[in-house]
VOTOR-78612 format. One record per residue: residue number from 1; residue in one letter; x, y, z of N, C-alpha, C in turn. Coordinates in nm, 2 decimals. Each point is the difference from the previous one (the first is absolute). Example, Ala and Ser with C-alpha at 12.3 -4.5 7.8 and 13.67 -1.06 7.14 Angstrom:
2
nr: 1 rest: A nc1: 1.32 nc2: -0.57 nc3: 0.78 cac1: -0.09 cac2: 0.12 cac3: 0.00 cc1: 0.09 cc2: 0.12 cc3: 0.00;
nr: 2 rest: S nc1: -0.04 nc2: 0.11 nc3: -0.07 cac1: 0.09 cac2: 0.11 cac3: 0.00 cc1: -0.08 cc2: 0.11 cc3: 0.08;
END
This chain:
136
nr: 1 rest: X nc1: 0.82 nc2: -4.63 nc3: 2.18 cac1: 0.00 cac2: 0.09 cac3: -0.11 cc1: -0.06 cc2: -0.06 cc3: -0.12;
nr: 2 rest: X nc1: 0.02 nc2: -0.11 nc3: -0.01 cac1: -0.05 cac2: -0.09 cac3: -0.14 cc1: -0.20 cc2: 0.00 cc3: 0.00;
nr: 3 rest: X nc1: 0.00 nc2: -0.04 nc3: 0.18 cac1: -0.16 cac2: -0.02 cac3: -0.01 cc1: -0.06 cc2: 0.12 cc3: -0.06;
nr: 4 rest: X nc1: 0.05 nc2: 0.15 nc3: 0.07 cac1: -0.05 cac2: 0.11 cac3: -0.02 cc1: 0.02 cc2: 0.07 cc3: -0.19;
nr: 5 rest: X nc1: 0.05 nc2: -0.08 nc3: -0.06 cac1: 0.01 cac2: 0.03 cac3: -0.11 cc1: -0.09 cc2: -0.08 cc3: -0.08;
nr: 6 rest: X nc1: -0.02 nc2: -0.14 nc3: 0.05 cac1: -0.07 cac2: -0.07 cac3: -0.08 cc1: -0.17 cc2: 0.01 cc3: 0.02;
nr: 7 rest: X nc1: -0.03 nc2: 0.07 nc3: 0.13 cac1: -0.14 cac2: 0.10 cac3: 0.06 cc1: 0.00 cc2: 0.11 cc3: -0.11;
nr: 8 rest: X nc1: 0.09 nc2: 0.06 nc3: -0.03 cac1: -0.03 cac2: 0.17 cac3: -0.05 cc1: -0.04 cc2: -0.06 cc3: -0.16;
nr: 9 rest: X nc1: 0.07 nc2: -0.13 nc3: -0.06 cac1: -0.03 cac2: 0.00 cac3: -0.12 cc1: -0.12 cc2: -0.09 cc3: -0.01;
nr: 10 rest: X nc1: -0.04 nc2: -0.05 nc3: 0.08 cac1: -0.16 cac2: -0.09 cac3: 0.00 cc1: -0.07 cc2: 0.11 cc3: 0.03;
nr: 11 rest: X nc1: 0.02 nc2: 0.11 nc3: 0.07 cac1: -0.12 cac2: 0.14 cac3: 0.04 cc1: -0.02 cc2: 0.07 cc3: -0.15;
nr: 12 rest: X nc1: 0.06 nc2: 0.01 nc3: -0.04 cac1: 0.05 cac2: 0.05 cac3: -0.17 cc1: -0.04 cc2: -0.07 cc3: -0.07;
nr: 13 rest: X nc1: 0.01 nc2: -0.12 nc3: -0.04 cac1: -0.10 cac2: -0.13 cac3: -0.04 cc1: -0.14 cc2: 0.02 cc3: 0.05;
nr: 14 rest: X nc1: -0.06 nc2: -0.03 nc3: 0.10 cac1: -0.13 cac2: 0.03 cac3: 0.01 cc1: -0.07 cc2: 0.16 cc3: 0.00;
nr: 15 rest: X nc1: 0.09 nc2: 0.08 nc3: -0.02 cac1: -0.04 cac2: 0.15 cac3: -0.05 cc1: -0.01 cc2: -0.02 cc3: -0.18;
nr: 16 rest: X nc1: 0.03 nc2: -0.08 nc3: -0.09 cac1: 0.03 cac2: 0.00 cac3: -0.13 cc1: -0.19 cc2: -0.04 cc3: -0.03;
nr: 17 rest: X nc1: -0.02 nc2: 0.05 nc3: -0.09 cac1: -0.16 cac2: -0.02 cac3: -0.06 cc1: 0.01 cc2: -0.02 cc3: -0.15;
nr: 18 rest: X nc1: -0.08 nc2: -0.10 nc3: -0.05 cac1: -0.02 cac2: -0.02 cac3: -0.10 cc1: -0.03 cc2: 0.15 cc3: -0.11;
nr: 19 rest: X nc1: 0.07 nc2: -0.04 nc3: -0.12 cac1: 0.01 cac2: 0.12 cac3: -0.10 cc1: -0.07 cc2: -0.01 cc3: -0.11;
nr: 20 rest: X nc1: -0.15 nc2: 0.10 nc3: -0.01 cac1: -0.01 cac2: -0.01 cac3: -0.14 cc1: 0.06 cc2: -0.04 cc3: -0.14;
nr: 21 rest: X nc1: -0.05 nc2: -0.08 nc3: -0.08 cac1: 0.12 cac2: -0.04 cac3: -0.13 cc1: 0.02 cc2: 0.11 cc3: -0.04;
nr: 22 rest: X nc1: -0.03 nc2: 0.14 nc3: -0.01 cac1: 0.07 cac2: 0.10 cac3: -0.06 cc1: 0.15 cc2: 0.05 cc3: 0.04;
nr: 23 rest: X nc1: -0.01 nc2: 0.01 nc3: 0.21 cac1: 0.05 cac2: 0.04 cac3: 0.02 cc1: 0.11 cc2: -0.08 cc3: 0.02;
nr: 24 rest: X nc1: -0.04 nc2: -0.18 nc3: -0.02 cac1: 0.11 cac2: -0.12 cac3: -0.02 cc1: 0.09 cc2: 0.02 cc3: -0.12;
nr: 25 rest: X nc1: -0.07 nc2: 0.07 nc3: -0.07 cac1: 0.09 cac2: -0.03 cac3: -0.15 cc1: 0.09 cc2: 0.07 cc3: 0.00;
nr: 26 rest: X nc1: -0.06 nc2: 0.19 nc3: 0.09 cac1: 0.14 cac2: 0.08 cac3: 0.00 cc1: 0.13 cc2: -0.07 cc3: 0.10;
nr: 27 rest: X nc1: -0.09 nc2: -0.04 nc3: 0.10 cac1: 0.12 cac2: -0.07 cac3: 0.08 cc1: 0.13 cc2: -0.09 cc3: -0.03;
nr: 28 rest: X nc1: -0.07 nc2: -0.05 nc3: -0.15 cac1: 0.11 cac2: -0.08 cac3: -0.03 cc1: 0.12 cc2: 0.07 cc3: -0.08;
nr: 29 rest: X nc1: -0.08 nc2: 0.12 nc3: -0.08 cac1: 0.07 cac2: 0.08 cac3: -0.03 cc1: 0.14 cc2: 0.04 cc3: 0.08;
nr: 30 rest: X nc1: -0.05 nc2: 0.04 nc3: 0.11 cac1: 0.12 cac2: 0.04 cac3: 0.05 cc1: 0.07 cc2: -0.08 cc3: 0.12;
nr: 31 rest: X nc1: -0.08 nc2: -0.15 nc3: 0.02 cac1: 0.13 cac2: -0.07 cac3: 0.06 cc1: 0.06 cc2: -0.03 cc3: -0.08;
nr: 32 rest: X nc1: 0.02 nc2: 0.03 nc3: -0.18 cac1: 0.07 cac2: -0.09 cac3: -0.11 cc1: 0.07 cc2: 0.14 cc3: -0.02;
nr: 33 rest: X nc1: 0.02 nc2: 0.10 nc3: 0.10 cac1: 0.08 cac2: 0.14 cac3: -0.02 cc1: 0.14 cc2: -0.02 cc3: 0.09;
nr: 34 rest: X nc1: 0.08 nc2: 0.08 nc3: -0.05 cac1: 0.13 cac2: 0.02 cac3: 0.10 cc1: -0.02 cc2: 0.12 cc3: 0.05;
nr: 35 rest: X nc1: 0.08 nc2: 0.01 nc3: 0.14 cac1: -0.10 cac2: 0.01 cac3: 0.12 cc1: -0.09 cc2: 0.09 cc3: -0.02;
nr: 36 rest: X nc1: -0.04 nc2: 0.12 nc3: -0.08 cac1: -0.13 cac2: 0.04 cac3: -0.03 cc1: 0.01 cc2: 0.03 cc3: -0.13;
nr: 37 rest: X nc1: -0.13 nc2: 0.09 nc3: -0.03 cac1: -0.07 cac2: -0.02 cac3: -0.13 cc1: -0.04 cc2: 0.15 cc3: -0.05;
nr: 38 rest: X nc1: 0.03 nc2: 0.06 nc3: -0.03 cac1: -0.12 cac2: 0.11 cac3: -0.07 cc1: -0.13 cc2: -0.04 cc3: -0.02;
nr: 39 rest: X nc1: -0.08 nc2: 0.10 nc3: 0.00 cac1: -0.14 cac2: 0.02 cac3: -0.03 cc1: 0.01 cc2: -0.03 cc3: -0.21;
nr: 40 rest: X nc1: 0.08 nc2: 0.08 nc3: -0.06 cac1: 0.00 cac2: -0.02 cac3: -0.13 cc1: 0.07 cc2: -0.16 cc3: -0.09;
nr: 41 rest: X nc1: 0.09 nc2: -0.03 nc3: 0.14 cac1: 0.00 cac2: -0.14 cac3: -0.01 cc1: -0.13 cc2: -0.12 cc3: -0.02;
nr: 42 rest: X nc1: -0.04 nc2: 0.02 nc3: 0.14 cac1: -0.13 cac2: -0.06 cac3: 0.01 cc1: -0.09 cc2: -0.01 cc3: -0.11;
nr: 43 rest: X nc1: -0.03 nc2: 0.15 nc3: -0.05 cac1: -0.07 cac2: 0.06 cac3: -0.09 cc1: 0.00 cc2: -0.12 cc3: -0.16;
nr: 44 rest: X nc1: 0.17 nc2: 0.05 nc3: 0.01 cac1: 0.05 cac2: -0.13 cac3: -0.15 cc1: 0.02 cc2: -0.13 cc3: 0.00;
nr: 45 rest: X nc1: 0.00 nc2: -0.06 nc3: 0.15 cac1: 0.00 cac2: -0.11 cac3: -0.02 cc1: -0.13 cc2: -0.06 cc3: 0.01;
nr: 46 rest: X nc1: -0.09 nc2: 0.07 nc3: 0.06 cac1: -0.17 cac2: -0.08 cac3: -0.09 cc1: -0.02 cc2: 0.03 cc3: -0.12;
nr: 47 rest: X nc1: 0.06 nc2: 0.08 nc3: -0.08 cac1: -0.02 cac2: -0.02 cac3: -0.12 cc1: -0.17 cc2: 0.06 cc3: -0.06;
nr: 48 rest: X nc1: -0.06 nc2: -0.04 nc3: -0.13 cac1: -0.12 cac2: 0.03 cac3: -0.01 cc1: -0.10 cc2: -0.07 cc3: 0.03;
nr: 49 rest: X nc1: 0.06 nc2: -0.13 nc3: 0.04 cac1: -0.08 cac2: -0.09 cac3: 0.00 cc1: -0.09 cc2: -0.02 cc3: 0.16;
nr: 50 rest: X nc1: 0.06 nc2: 0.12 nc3: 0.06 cac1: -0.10 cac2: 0.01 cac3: 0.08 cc1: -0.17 cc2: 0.15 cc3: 0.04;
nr: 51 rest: X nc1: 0.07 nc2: 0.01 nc3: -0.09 cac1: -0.13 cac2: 0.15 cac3: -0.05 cc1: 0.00 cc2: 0.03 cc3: 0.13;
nr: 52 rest: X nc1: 0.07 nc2: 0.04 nc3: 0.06 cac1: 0.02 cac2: 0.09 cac3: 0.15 cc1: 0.04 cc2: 0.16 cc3: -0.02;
nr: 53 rest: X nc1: -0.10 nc2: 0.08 nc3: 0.03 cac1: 0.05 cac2: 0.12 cac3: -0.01 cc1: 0.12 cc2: 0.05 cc3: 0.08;
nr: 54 rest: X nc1: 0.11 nc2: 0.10 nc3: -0.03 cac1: 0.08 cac2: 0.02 cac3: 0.10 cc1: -0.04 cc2: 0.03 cc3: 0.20;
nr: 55 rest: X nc1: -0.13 nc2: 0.11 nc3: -0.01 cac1: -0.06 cac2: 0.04 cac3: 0.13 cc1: -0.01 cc2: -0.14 cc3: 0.07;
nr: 56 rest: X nc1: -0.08 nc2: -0.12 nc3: -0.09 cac1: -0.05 cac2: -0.13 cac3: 0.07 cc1: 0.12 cc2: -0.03 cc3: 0.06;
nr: 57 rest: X nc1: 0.10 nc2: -0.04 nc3: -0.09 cac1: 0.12 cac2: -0.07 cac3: 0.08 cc1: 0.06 cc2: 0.06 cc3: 0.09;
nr: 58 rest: X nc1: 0.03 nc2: 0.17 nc3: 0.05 cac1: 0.05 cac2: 0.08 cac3: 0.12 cc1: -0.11 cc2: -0.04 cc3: 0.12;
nr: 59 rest: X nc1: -0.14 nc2: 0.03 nc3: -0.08 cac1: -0.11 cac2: -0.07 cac3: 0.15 cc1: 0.04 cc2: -0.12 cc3: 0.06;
nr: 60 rest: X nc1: 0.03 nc2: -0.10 nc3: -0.09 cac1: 0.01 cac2: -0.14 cac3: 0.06 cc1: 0.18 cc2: 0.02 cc3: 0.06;
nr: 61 rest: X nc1: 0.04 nc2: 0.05 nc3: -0.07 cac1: 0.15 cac2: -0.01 cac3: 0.07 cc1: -0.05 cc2: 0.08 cc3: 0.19;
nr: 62 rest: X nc1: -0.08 nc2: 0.13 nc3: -0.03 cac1: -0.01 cac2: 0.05 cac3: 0.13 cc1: -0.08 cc2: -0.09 cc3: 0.09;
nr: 63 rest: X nc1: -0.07 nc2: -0.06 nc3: -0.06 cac1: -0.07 cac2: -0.13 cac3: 0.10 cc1: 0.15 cc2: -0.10 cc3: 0.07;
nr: 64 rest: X nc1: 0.06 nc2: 0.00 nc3: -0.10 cac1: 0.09 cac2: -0.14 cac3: 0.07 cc1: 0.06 cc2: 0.06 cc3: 0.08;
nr: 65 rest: X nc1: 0.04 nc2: 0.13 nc3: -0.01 cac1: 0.05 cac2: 0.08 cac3: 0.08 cc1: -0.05 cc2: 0.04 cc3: 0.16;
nr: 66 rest: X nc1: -0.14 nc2: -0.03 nc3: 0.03 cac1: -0.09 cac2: 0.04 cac3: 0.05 cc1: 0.00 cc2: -0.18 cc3: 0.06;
nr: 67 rest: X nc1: -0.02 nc2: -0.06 nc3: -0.04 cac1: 0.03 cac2: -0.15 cac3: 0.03 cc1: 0.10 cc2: -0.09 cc3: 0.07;
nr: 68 rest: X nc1: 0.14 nc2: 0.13 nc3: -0.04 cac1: 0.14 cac2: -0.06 cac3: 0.09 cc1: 0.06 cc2: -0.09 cc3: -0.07;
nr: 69 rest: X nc1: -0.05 nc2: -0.03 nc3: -0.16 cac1: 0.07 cac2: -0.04 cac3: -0.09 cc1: 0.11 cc2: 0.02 cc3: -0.10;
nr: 70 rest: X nc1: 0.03 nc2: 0.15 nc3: 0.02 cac1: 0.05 cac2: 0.09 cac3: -0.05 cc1: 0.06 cc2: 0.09 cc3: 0.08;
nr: 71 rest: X nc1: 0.13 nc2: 0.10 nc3: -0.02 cac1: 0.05 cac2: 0.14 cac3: 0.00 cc1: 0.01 cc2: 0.03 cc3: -0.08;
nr: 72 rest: X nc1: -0.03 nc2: 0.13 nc3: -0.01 cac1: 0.05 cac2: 0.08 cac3: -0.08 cc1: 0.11 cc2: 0.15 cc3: 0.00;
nr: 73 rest: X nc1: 0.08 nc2: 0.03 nc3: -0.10 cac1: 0.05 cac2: 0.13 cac3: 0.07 cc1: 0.03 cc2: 0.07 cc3: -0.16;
nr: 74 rest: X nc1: -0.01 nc2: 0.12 nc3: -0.01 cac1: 0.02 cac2: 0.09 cac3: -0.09 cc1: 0.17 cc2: 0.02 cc3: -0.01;
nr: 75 rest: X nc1: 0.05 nc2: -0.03 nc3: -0.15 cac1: 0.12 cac2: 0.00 cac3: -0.04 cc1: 0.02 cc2: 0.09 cc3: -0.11;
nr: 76 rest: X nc1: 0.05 nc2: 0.16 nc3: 0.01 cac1: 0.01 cac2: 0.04 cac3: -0.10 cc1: -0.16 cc2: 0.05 cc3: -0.01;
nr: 77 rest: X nc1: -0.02 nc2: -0.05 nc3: -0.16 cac1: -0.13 cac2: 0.06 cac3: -0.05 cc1: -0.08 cc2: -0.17 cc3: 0.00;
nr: 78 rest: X nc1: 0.06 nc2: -0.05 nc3: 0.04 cac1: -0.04 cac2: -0.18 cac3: 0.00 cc1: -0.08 cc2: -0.05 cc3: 0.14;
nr: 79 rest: X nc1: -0.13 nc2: -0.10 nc3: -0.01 cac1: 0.01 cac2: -0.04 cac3: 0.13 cc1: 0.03 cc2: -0.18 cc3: 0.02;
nr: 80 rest: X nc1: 0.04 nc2: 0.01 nc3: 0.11 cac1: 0.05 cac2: -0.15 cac3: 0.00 cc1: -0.03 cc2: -0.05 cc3: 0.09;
nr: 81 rest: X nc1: -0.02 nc2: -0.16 nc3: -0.01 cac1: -0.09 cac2: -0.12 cac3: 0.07 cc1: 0.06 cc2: -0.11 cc3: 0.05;
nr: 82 rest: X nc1: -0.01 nc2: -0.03 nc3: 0.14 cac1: 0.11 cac2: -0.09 cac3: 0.02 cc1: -0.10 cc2: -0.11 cc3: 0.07;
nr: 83 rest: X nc1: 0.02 nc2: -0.12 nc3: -0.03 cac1: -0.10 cac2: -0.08 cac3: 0.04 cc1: 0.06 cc2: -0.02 cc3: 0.19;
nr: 84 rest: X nc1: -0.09 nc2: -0.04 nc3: 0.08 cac1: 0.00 cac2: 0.01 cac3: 0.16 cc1: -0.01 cc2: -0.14 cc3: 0.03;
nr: 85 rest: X nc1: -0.16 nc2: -0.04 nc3: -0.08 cac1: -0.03 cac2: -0.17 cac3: 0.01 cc1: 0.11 cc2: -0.06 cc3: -0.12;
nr: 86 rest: X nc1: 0.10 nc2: -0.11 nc3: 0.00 cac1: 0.03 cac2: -0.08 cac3: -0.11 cc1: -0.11 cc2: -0.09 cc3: -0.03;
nr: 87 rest: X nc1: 0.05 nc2: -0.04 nc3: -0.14 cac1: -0.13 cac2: -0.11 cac3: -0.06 cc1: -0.03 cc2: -0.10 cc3: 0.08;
nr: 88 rest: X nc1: 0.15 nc2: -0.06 nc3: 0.05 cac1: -0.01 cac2: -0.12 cac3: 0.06 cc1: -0.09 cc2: 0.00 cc3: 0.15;
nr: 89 rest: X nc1: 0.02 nc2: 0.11 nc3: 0.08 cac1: -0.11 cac2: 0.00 cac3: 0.12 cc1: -0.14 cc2: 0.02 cc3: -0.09;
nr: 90 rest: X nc1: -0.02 nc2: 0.07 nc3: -0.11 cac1: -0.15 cac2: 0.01 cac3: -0.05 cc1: -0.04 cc2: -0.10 cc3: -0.02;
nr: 91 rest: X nc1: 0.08 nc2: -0.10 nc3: -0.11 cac1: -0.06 cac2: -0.08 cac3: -0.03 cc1: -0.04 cc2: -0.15 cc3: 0.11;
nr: 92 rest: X nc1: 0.11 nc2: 0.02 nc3: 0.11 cac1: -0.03 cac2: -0.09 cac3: 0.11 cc1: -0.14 cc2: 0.04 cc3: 0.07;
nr: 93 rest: X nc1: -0.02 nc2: 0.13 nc3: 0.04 cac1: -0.13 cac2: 0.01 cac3: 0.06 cc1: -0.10 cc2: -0.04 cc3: -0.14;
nr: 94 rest: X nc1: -0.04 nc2: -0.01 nc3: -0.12 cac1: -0.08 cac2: 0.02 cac3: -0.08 cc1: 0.01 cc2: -0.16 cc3: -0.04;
nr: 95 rest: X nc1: 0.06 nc2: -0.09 nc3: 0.07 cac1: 0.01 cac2: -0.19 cac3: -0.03 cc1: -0.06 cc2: 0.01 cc3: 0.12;
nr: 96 rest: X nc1: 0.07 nc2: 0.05 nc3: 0.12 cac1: -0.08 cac2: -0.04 cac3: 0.12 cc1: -0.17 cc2: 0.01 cc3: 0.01;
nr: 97 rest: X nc1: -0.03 nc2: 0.12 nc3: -0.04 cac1: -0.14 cac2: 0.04 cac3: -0.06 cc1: -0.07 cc2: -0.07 cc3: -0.03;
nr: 98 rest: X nc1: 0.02 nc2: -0.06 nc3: -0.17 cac1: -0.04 cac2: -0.09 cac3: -0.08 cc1: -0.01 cc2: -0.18 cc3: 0.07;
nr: 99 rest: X nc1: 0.13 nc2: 0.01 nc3: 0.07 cac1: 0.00 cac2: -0.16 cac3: 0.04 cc1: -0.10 cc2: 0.01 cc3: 0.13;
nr: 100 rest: X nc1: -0.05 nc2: 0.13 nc3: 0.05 cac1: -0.07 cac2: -0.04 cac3: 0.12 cc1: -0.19 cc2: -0.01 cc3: -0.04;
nr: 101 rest: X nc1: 0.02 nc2: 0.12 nc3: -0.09 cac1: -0.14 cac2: 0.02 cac3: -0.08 cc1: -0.06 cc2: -0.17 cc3: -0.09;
nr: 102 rest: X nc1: 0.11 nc2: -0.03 nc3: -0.06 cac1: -0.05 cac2: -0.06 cac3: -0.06 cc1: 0.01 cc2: -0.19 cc3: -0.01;
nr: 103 rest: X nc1: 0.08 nc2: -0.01 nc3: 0.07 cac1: 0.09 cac2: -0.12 cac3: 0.00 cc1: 0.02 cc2: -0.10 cc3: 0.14;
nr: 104 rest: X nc1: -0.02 nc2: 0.07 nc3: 0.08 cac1: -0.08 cac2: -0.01 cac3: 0.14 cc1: 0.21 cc2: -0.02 cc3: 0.08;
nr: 105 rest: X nc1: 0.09 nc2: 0.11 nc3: -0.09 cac1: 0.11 cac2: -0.04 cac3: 0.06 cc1: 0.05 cc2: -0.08 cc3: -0.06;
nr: 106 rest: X nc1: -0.04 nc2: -0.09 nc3: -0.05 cac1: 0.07 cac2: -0.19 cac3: -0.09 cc1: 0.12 cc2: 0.06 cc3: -0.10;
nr: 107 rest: X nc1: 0.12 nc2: 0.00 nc3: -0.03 cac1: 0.04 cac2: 0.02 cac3: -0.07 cc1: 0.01 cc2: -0.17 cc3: -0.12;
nr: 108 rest: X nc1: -0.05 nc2: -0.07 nc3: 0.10 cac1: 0.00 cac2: -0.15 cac3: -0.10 cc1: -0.16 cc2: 0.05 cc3: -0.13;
nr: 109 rest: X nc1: -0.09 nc2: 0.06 nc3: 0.06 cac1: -0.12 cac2: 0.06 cac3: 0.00 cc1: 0.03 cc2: 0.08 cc3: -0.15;
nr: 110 rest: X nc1: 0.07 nc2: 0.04 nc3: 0.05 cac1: 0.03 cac2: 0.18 cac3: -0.14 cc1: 0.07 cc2: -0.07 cc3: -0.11;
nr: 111 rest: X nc1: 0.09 nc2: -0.08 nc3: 0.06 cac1: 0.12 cac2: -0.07 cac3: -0.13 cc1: -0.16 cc2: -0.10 cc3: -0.15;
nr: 112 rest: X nc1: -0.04 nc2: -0.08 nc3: 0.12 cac1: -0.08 cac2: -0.09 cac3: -0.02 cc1: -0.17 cc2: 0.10 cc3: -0.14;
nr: 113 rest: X nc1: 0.02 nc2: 0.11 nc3: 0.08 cac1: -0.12 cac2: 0.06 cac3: -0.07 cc1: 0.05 cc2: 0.09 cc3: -0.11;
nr: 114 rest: X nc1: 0.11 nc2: -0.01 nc3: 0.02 cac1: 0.09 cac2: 0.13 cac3: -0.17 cc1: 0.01 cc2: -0.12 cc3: -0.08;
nr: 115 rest: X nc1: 0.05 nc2: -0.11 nc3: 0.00 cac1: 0.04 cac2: -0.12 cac3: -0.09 cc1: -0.09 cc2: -0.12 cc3: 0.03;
nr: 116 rest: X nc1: -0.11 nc2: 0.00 nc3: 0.03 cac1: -0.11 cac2: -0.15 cac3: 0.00 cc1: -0.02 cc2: 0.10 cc3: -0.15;
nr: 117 rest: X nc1: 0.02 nc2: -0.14 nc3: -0.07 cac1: -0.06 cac2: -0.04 cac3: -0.14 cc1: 0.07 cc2: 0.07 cc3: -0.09;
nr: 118 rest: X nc1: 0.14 nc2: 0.03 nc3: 0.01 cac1: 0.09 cac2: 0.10 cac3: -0.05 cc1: 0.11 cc2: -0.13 cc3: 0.04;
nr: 119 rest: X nc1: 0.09 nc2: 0.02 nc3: -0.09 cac1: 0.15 cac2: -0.04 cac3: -0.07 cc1: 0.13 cc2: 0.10 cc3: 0.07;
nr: 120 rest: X nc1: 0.01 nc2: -0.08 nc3: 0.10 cac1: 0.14 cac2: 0.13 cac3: 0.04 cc1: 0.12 cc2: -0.07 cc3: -0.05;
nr: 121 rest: X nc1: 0.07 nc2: 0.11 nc3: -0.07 cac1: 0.12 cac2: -0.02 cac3: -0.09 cc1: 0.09 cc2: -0.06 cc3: 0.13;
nr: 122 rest: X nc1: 0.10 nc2: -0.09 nc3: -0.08 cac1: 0.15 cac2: -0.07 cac3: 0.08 cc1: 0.05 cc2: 0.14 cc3: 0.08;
nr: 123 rest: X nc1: 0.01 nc2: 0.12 nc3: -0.06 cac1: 0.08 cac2: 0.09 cac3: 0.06 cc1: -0.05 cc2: 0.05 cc3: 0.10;
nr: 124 rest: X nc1: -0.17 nc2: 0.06 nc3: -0.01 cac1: -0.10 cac2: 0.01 cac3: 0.15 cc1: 0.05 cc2: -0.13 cc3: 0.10;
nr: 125 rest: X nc1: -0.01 nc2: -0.10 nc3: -0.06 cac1: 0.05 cac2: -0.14 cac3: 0.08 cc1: 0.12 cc2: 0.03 cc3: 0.10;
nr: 126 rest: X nc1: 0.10 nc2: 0.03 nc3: -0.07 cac1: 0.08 cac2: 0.04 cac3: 0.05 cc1: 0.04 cc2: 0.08 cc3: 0.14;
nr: 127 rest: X nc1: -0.04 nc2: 0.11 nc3: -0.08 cac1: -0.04 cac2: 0.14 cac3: 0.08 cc1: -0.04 cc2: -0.01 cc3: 0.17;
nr: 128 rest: X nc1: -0.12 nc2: -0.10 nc3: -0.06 cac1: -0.10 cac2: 0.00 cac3: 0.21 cc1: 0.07 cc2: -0.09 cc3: 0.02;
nr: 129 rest: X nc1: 0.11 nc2: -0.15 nc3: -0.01 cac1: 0.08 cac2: 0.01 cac3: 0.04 cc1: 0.15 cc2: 0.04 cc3: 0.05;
nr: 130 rest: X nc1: 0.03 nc2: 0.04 nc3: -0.05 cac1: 0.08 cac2: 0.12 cac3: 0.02 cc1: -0.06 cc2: 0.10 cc3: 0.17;
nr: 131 rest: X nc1: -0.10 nc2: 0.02 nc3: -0.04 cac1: -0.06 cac2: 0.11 cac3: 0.09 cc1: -0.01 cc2: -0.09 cc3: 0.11;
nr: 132 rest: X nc1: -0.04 nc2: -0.14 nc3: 0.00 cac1: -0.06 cac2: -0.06 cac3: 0.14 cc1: 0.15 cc2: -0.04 cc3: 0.02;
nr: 133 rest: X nc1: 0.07 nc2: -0.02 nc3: -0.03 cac1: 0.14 cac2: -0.06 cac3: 0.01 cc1: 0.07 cc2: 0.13 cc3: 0.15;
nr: 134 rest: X nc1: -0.04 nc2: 0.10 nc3: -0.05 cac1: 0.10 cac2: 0.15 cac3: 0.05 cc1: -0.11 cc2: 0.02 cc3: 0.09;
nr: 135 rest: X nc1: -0.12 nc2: -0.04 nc3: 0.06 cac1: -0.08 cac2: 0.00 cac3: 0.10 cc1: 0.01 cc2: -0.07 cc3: 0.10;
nr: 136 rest: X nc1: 0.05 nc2: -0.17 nc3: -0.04 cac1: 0.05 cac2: -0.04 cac3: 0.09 cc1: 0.10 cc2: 0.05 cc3: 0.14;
END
């Protein structure tokens, strides 16, 4: 039972595709939602600072929707968005990506090329130990 679950969510994983930064930014939007979101939510939490007309942001919501990144269901006179992919599976395919595109895999490679000739604070210090500690 374990194998066949841990297949269905690597098939899910390699179905996930990289996201436009537009349609990354709404995403964040609403995995920082409880469990979903309004459209008028959405709407106010970009704020003006993104000169998005309302139409633009329902297109790109209907894309994510269209993508498998999204549900949606009509509430009332409201419609609402429930994310499908969590961040954490996005963001894992979108390191895997990166580390394979660009890094040849190395995570010694990636650490080495964010901080050559850069000052990593005591607390970054910290931190990737910490992390390589819980990998063991």
């Amino acid at each position: 039972m374990v194998q066949s679950t841990c297949q269905r969510d690597w098939s899910k994983m390699s179905m996930i595709k990289r996201l436009p930064d537009a349609e990354f930014e709404l995403m964040k939007i609403i995995w920082r939602s409880e469990p979903r979101i309004t459209t008028s939510k959405i709407i106010d939490s970009l704020g003006d600072a993104s000169n998005w007309k309302p139409q633009t942001i329902l297109t790109m919501l209907t894309r994510l929707i269209e993508k498998g990144f999204l549900t949606s269901e009509r509430i009332g006179r409201q419609r609402n968005y429930t994310a499908i992919v969590n961040e954490a599976e996005y963001m894992s395919v979108e390191t895997d990506g990166f580390m394979s595109r660009y890094r040849g895999n190395s995570l010694g490679s990636l650490v080495k090329a964010m901080y050559d000739g850069k000052d990593m604070t005591e607390e970054e210090i910290n931190e990737l130990r910490q992390w390589l500690k819980e990998k063991e």
